[in-house]
C-alpha positions as CSV (number, residue, x, y, z in Angstrom):
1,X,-24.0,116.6,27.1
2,X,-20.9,118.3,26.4
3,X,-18.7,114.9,27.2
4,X,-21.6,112.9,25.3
5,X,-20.4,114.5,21.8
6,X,-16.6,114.6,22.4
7,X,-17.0,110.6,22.7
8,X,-19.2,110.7,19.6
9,X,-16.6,112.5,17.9
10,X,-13.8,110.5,18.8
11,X,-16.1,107.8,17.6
12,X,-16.2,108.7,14.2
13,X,-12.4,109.8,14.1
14,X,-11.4,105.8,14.9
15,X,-13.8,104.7,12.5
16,X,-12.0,106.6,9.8
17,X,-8.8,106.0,10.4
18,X,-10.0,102.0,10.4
19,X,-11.7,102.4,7.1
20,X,-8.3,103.9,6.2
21,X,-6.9,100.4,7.2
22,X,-9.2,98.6,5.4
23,X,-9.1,100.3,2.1
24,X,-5.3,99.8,1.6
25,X,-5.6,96.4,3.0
26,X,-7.9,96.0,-0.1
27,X,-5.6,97.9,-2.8
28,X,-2.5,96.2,-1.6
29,X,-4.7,92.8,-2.1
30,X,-6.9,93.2,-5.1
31,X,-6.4,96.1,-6.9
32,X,-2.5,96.1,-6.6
33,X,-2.6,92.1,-7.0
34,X,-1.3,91.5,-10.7
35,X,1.6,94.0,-9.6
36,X,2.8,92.3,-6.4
37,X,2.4,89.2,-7.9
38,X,4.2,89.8,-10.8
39,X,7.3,91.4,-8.3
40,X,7.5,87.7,-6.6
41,X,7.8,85.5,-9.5
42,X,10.6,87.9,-10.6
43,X,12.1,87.1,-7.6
44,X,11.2,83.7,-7.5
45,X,13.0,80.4,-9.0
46,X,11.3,77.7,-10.5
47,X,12.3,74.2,-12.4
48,X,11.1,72.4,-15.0
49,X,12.0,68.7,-16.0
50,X,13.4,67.5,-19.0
51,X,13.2,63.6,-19.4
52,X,16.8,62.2,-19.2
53,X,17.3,59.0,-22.1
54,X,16.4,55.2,-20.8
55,X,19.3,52.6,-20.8
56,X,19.3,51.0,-24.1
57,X,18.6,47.2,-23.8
58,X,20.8,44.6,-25.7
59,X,20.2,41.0,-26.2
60,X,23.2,38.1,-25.2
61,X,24.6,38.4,-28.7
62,X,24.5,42.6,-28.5
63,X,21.7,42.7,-30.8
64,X,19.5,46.0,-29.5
65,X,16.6,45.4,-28.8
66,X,15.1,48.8,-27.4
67,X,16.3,52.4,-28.3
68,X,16.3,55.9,-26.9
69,X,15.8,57.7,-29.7
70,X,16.2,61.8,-28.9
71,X,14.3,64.1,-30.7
72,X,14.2,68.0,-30.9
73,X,10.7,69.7,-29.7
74,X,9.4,72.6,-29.8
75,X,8.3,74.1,-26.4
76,X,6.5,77.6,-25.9
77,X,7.2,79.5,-22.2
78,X,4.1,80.1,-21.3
79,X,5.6,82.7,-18.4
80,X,5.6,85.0,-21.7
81,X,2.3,84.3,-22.5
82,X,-0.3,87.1,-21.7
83,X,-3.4,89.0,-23.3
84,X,-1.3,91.0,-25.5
85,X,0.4,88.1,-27.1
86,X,-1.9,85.0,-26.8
87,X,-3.8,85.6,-30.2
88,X,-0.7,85.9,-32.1
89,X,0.6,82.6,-30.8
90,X,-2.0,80.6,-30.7
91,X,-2.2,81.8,-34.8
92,X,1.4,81.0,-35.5
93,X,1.1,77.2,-33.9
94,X,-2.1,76.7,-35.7
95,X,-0.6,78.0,-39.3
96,X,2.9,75.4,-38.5
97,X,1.5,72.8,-36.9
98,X,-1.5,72.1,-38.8
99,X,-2.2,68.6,-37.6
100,X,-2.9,69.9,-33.9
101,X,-6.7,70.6,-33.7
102,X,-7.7,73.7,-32.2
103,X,-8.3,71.1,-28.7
104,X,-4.7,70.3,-28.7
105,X,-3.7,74.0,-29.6
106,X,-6.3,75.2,-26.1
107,X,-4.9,72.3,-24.1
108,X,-1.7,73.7,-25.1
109,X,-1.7,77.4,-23.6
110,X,-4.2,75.9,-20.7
111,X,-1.0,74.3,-18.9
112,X,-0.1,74.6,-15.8
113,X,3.3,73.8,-16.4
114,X,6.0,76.9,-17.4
115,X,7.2,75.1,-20.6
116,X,4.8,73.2,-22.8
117,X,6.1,70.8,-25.5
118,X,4.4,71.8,-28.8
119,X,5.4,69.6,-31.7
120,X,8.6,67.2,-32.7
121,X,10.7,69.2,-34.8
122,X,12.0,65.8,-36.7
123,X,10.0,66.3,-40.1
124,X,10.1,70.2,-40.0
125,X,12.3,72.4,-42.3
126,X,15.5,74.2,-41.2
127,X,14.6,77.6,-42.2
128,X,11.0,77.5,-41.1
129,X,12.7,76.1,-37.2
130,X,15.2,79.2,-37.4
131,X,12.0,81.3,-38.1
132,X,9.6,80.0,-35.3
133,X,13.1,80.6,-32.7
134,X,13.1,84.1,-33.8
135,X,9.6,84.7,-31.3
136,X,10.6,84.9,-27.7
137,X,8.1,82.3,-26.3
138,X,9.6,79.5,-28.4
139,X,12.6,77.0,-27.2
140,X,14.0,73.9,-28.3
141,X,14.7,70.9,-26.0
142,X,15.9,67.6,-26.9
143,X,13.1,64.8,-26.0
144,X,14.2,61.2,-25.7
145,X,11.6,58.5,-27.2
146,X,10.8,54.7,-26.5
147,X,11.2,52.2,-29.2
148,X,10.8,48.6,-29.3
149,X,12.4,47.5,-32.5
150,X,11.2,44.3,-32.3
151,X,7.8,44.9,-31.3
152,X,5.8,42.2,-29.7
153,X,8.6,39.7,-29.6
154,X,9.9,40.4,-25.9
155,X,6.5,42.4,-25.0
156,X,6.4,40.5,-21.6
157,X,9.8,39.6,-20.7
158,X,10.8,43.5,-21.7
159,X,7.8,44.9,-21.0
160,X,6.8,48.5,-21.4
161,X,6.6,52.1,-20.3
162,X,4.3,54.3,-19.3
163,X,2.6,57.6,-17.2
164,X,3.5,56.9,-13.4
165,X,0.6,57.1,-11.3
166,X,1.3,58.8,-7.8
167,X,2.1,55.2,-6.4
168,X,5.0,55.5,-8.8
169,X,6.4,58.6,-8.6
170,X,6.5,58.2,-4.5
171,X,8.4,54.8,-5.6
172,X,10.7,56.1,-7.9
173,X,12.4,59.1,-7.0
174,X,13.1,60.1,-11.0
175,X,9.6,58.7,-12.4
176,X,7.7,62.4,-11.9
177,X,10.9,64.2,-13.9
178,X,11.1,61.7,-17.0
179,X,6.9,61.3,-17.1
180,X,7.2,57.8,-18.2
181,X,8.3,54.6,-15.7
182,X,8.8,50.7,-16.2
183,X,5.3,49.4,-15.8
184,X,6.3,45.9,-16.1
185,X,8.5,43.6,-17.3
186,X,12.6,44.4,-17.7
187,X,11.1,47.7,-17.7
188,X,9.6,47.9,-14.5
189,X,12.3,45.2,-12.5
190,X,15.3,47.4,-13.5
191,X,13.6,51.0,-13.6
192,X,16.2,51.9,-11.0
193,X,18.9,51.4,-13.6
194,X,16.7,52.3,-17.0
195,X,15.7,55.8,-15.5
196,X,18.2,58.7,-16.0
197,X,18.3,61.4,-13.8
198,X,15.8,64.0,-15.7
199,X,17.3,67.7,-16.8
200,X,16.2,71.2,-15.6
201,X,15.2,74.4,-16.8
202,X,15.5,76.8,-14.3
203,X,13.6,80.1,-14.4
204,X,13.7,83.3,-13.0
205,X,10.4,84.8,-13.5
206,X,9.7,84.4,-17.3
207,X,13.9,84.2,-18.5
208,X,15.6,80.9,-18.7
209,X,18.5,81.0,-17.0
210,X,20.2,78.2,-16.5
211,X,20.1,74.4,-17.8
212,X,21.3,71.3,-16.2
213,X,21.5,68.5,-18.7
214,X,19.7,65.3,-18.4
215,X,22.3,62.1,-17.1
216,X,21.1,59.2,-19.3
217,X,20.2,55.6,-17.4
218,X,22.5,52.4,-17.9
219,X,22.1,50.2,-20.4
220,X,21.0,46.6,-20.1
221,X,22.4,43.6,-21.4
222,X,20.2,40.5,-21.4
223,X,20.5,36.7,-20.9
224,X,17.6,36.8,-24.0
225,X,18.6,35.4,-27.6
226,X,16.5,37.2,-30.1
227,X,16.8,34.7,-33.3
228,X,16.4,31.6,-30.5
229,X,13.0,33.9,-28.8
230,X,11.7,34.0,-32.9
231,X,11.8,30.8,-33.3
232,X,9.9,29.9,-30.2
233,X,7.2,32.5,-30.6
234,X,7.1,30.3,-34.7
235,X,6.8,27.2,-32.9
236,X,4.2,28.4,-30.3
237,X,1.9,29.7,-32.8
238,X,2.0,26.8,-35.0
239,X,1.6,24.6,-32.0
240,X,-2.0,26.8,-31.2
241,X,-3.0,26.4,-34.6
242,X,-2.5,22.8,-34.6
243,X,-4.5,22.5,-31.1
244,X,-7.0,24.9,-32.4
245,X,-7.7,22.5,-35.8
246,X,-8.2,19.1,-33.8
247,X,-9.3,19.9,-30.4
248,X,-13.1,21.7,-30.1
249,X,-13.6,24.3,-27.3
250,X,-15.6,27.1,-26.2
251,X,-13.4,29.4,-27.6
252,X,-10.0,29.9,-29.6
253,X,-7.0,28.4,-28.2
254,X,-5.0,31.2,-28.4
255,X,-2.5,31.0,-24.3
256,X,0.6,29.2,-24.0
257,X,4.4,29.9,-23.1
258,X,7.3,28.6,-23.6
259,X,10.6,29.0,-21.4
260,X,14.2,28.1,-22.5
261,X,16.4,27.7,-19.2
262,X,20.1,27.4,-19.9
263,X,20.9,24.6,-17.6
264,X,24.6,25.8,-16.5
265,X,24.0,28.8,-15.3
266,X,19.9,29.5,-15.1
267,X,19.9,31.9,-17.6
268,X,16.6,32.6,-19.2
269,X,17.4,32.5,-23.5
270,X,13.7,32.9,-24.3
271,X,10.6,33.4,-22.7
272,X,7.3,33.7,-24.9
273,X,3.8,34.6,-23.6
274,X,1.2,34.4,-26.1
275,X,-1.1,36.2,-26.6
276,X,1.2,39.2,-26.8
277,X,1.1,42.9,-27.8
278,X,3.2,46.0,-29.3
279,X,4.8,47.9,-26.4
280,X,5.2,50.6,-28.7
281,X,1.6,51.2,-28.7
282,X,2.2,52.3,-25.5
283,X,5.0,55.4,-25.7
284,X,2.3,57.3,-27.2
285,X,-0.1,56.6,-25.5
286,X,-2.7,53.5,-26.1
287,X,-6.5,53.8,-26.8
288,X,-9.2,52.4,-24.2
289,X,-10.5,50.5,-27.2
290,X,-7.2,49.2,-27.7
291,X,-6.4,48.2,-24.2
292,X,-9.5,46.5,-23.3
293,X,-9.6,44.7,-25.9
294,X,-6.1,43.1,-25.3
295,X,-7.1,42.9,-21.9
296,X,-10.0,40.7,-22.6
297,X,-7.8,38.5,-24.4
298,X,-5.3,38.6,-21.1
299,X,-2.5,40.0,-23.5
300,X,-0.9,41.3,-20.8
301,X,-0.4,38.4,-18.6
302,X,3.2,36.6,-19.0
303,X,2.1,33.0,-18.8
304,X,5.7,32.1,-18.6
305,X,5.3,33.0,-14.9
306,X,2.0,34.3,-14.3
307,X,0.1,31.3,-15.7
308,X,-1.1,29.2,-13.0
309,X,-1.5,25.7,-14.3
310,X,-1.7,21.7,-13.1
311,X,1.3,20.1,-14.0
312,X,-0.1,16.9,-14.4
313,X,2.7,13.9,-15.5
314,X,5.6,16.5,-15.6
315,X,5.2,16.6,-12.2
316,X,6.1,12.8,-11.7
317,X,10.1,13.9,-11.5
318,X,9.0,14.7,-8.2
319,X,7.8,10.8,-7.1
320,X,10.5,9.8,-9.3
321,X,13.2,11.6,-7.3
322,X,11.4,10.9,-3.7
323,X,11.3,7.1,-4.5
324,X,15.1,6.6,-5.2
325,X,15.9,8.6,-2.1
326,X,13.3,7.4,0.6
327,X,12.9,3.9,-1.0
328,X,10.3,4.1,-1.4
329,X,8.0,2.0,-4.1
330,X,5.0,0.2,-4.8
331,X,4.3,-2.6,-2.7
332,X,5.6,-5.9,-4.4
333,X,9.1,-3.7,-5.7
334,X,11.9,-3.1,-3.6
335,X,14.3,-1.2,-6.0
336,X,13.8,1.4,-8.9
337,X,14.7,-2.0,-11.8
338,X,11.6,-4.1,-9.9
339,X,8.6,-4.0,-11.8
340,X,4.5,-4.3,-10.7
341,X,1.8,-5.7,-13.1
342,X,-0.4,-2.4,-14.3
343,X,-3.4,-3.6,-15.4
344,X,-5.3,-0.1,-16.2
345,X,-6.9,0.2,-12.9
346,X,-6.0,0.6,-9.2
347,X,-8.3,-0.7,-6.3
348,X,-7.4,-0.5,-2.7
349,X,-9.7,0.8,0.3
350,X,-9.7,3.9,2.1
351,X,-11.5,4.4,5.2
352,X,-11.3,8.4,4.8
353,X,-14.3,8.4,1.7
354,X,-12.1,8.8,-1.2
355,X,-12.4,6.5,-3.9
356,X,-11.8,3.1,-4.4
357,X,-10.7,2.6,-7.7
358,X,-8.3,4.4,-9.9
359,X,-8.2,4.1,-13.6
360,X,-5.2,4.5,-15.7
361,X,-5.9,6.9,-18.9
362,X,-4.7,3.8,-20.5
363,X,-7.7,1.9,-19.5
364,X,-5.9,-1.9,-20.8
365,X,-2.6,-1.0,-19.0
366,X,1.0,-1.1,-19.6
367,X,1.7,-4.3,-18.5
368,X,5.5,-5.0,-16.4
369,X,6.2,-1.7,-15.5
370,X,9.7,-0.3,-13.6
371,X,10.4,3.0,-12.4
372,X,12.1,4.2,-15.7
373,X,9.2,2.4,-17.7
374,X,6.6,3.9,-15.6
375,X,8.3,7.4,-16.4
376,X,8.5,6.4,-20.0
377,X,4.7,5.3,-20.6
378,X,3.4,8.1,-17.7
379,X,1.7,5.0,-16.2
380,X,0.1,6.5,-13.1
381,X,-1.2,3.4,-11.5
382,X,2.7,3.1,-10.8
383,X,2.6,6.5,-9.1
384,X,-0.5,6.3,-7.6
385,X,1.0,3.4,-5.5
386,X,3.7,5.1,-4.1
387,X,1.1,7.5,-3.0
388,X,-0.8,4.7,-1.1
389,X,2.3,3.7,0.2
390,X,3.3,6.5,1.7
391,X,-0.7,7.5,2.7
392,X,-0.7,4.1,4.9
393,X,3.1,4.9,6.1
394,X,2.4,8.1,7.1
395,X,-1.1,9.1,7.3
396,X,-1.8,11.9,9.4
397,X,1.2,12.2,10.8
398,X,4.0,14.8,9.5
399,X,5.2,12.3,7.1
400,X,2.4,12.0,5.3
401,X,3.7,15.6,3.8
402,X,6.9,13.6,2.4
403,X,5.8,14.3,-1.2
404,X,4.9,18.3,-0.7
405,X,8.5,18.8,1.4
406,X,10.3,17.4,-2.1
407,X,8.0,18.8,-4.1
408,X,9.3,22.6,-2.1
409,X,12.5,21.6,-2.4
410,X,12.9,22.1,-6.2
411,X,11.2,25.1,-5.7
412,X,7.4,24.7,-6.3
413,X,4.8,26.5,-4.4
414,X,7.7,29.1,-4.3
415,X,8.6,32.1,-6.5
416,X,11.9,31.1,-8.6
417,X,12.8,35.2,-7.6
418,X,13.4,35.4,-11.3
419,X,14.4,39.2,-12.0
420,X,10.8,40.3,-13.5
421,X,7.7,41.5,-11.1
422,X,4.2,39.7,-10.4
423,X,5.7,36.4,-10.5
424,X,3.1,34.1,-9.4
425,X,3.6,31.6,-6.5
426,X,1.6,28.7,-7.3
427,X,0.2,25.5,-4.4
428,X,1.3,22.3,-3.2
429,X,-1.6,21.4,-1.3
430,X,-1.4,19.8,1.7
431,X,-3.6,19.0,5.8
432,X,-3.0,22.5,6.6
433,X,-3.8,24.1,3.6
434,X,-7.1,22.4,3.6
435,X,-8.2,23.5,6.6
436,X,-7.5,26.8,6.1
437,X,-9.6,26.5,3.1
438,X,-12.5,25.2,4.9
439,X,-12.5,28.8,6.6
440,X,-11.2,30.8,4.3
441,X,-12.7,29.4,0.5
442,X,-14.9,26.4,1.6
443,X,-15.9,26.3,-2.1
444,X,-12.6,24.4,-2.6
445,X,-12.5,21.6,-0.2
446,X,-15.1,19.2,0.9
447,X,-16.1,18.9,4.9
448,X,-13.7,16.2,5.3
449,X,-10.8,18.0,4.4
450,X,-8.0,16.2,3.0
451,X,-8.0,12.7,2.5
452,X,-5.5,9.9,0.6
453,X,-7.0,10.6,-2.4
454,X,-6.2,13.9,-2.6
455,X,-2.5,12.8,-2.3
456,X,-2.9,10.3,-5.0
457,X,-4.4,13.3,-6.9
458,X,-1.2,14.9,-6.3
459,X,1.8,12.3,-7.3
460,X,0.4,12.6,-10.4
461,X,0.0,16.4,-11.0
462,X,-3.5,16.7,-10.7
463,X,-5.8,18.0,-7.9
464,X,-5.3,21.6,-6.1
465,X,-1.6,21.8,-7.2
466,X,-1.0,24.7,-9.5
467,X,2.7,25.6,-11.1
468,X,4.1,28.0,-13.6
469,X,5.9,26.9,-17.0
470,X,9.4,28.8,-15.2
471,X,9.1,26.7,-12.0
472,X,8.8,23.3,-14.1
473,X,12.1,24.4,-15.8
474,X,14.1,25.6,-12.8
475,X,12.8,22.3,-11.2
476,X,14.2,19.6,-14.0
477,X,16.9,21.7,-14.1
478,X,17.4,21.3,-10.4
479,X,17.1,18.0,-10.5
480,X,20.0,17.7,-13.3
481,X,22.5,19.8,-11.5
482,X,21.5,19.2,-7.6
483,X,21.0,23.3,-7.0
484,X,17.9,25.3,-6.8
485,X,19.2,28.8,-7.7
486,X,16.9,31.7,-9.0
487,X,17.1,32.3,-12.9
488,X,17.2,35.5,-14.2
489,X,17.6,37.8,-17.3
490,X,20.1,40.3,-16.4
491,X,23.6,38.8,-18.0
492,X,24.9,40.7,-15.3
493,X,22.7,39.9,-12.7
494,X,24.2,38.0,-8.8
495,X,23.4,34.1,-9.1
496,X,21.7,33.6,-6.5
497,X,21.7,29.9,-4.9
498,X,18.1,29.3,-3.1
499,X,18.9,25.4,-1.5
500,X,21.4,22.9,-2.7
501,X,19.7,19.9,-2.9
502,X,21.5,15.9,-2.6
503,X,21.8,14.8,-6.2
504,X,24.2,12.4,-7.1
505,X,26.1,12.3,-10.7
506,X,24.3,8.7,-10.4
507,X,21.2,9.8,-9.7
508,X,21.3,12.8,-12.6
509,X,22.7,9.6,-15.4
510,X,19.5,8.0,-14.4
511,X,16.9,10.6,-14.6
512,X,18.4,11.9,-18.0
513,X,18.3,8.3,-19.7
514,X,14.8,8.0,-18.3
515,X,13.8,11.2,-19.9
516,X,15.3,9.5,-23.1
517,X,13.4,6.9,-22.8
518,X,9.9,9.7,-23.2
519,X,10.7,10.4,-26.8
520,X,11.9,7.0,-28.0
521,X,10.2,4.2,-29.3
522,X,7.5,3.1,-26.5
523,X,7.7,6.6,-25.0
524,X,4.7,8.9,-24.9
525,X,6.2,11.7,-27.1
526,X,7.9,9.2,-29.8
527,X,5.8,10.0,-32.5
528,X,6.4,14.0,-32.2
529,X,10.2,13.3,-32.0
530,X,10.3,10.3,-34.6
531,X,10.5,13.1,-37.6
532,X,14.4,13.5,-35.9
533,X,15.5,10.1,-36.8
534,X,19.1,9.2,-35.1
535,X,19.0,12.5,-33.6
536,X,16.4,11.5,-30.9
537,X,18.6,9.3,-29.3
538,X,20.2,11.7,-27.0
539,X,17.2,14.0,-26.5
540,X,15.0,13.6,-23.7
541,X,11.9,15.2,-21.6
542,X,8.4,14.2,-20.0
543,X,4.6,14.9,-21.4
544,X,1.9,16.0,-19.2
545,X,-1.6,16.4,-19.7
546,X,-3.8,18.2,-16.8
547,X,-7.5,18.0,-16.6
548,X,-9.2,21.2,-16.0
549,X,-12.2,21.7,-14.1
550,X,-15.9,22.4,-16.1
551,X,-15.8,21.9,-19.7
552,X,-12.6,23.3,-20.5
553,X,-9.8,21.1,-22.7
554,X,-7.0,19.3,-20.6
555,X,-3.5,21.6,-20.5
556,X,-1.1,20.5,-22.8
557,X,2.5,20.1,-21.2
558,X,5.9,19.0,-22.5
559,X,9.3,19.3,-20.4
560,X,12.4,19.1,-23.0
561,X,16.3,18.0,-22.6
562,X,18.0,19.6,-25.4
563,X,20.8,16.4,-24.7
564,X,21.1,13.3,-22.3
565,X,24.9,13.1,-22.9
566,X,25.5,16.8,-22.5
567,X,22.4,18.5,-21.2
568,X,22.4,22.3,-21.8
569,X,19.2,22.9,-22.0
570,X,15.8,22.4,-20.2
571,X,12.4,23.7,-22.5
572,X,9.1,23.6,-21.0
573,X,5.9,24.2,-23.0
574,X,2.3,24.6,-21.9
575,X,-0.8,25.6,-24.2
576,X,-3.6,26.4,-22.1
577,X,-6.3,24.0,-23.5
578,X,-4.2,22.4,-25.8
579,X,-5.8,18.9,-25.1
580,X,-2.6,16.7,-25.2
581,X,0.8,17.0,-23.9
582,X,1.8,14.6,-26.1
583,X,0.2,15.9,-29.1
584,X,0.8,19.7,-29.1
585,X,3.4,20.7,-26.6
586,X,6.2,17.6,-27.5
587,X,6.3,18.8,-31.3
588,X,6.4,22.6,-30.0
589,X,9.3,21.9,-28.2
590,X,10.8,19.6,-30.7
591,X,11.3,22.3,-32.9
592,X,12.7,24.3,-30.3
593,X,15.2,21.7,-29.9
594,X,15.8,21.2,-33.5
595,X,17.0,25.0,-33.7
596,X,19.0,24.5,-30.4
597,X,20.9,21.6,-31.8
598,X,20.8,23.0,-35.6
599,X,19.7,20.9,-37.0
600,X,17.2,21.5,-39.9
601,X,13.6,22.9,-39.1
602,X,10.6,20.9,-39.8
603,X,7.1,22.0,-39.2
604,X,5.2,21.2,-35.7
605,X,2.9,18.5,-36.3
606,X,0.4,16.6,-34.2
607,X,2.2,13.5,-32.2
608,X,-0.4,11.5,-30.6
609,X,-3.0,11.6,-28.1
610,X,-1.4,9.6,-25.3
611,X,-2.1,10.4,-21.1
């Protein structure tokens, strides 16, 4: 009994003692919590980052283009922010800053962050700054801002900036410090080079004390010419209009871009996407409603290399330049100078199930046609038998790829690895391609896969081949100088040579007099270049106009030479639905031309409905 009581008893002592435990376990971690805690972050260092200034941008004449413009904040430390002080704050923000709603004023002391930026300091008077820095919460940093001085013009080839998303800031090792990143365009290529390295505020506990300033990002200096990129964004916008006023459709003509390739050296000196938008819209911050409903109107694509199109008769170069090299012609011509009889219409049979007859979209014909006239009038019956030729040479064997391996060779179905991101890659259909199709999207190809007539769809631009407006330019201009090399936008940038490519000075003399021949009398864009006079004589380019599937309008396409003497410039033009290349793209790029040669501008007006 006795030893029954002394366990009881020693019981009860060990179950004190552990409530003993417990207790202080619970005072050390609740009731003495605001204390400890406060002893740590007195102890404790943290950072916060200021945004360092973006690289300025410059155009090739060292016109700026975008700004960093810093402006003084005000920022409250909210480390000194507690019950005793809140009210009075939150009073003196809401006397100063009276266009902050009480939201914005909540949102404001809700941060998580240790410094909070309140309100730009720009507009406000000296003595009342000196008065709000007299209460201990309050700090002023310098805040660099975004601006686009010439608002939409370069929207797409500049592009803009922006919050980065967590995909971002693991990208970019400075994009979670400066709180805006590239998000496309110049701005997104180069962000490496844009981005300064942000500033810090270091804390212990609620002092500041230290400050490591912000090292600005390099400026950029670009291939782009902003008077030239004016006048082409003028030109493009008449050229819609004129579509919009003599072509019906669905829905406003509003797409198109235009590229200006400096021939030399592959500089881009303008690239318009239309529609466009105000990158500025975006520094701040843009509305949903604002966003979606540029979006809807694919604002944000740059068609200039995004814009996957047919080429249609601009893509006859290619033939052009396969026929001299291979020797290969229509059947009755032995050289590039011997002509065939085009009657409007081709007939010939193929025992794969494509069709029997072709017609010309000039249903009488063009009567004795060469090589150079063929080019000249965009008579595809001429084209269409090289095709045949090489369909009956080669059919389904490796050769009968002989157009899609030249076609590669200037650099179609192929990004260009021009210095901007989402460049689109475009096809050159082809055997192989088809038969993936009939796996992967058998919505595309029949059951037969491809047949001869989808290479005759081809020689002339038409069928599955899709191209962008900056892989048409670097292509004629490949053809010109005999190297593919990528073009690009940073003056500074590495040329960089992709394939060189066996072009004689022969060969170049007699593609650019053909391309003369386009916008002379008899050509297909004569009429939009007549307005010129003398002038025309040593300009030169190539009209195309691709049918589009449903009920949509053809594309409009137009390939300019600035000069067949002295070529220094290749233009190509497209307006999505624009119905003729002849009609709307040719006078587009006319006036183009005009300002590259100046020589005085005249409106663009509607050529003629040729192709």
């Amino acid at each position: 009994m006795f030893r029954f009581h002394r366990v009881q008893f020693l019981f009860i002592i060990i179950l004190l003692i552990f409530s003993f435990i417990l207790f202080d376990i619970f005072s050390l971690q609740v009731t003495d919590y605001s204390s400890v805690e406060e002893q740590i972050q007195n102890q404790t260092f943290q950072e916060y980052y200021i945004p360092a200034p973006r690289g300025e941008i410059y155009d090739s004449k060292n016109t700026k283009l975008v700004s960093t413009n810093l402006e003084q904040y005000l920022f409250i430390n909210l480390k000194k922010i507690n019950e005793e002080n809140l009210g009075t704050y939150k009073q003196l923000i809401k006397f100063n800053f009276i266009e902050l709603s009480n939201e914005d004023i909540e949102n404001i002391f809700n941060s998580k962050e240790a410094l909070e930026p309140i309100y730009s300091l720009t507009n406000i008077n000296f003595s009342i700054q000196k008065q709000l820095l007299e209460y201990d919460a309050l700090e002023v940093f310098e805040i660099p801002s975004r601006e686009y001085l010439y608002s939409n013009v370069f929207s797409h080839s500049i592009g803009y900036v922006g919050i980065p998303n967590a995909e971002e800031e693991n990208e970019y090792q400075n994009a979670r410090g400066n709180k805006l990143v590239g998000k496309n365009g110049l701005e997104k290529f180069y962000e490496n080079t844009l981005a300064g390295v942000p500033g810090k505020v270091i804390f212990k506990g609620d002092q500041i004390i230290d400050y490591i300033d912000p090292i600005p990002g390099q400026d950029l200096t670009v291939t782009l010419d902003i008077e030239l990129q004016e006048i082409v964004i003028e030109s493009l916008i008449e050229g819609l209009d004129l579509a919009n006023k003599n072509f019906e459709s669905e829905s406003n003509i509003e797409r198109g871009a235009v590229v200006v390739l400096n021939i030399e050296t592959g500089e881009v000196e303008a690239m318009v996407s239309l529609p466009d938008f105000d990158p500025n819209q975006f520094v701040e911050g843009i509305s949903q409603f604002d966003y979606s409903r540029l979006d809807r109107k694919q604002a944000f694509n740059n068609f200039a290399i995004q814009g996957l199109y047919p080429p249609g008769s601009v893509f006859k170069v290619v033939a052009y330049w396969l026929a001299i090299s291979e020797n290969i012609f229509p059947v009755d011509a032995n050289s590039k100078d011997d002509s065939i009889e085009c009657t409007g219409n081709l007939s010939f049979g193929f025992n794969d199930g494509s069709k029997q007859v072709y017609s010309d979209w000039k249903l009488e014909g063009h009567g004795a046609v060469d090589l150079r006239e063929s080019l000249k009038q965009s008579c595809n019956v001429y084209f269409w038998d090289i095709a045949l030729k090489i369909w009956r040479q080669f059919g389904n064997t490796d050769g009968e790829s002989l157009l899609q391996e030249y076609s590669k060779e200037l650099g179609f179905s192929k990004l260009t690895n021009v210095d901007l991101p989402y460049e689109k890659i475009g096809i050159v259909p082809d055997r192989q391609l088809f038969e993936e199709w009939k796996i992967t999207r058998p919505e595309l190809v029949r059951e037969e896969g491809w047949l001869g007539g989808d290479l005759m769809n081809l020689i002339i631009g038409q069928g599955a081949i899709t191209t962008t407006p900056l892989q048409v330019a670097n292509a004629y201009r490949t053809l010109i100088v005999g190297q593919n090399s990528s073009p690009y936008l940073n003056l500074n940038a590495t040329r960089v040579v992709n394939n060189n490519i066996n072009i004689s000075n022969e060969f170049s003399e007699f593609l650019l007099n053909d391309l003369g021949s386009v916008t002379n009398t008899g050509g297909t864009a004569f009429k939009a270049f007549s307005i010129m006079g003398d002038e025309v004589n040593d300009i030169g380019g190539k009209t195309g106009t691709a049918q589009n599937a449903g009920d949509k309008n053809n594309t409009s396409w137009f390939v300019g030479i600035d000069s067949i003497s002295e070529p220094k410039y290749v233009i190509a033009t497209v307006v999505d639905e624009g119905g003729s290349g002849s009609a709307v793209a040719a006078p587009i790029s006319r006036r183009v031309i005009q300002f590259l040669k100046g020589l005085e501008l005249t409106p663009v007006e509607f050529g003629e409905i040729t192709e």
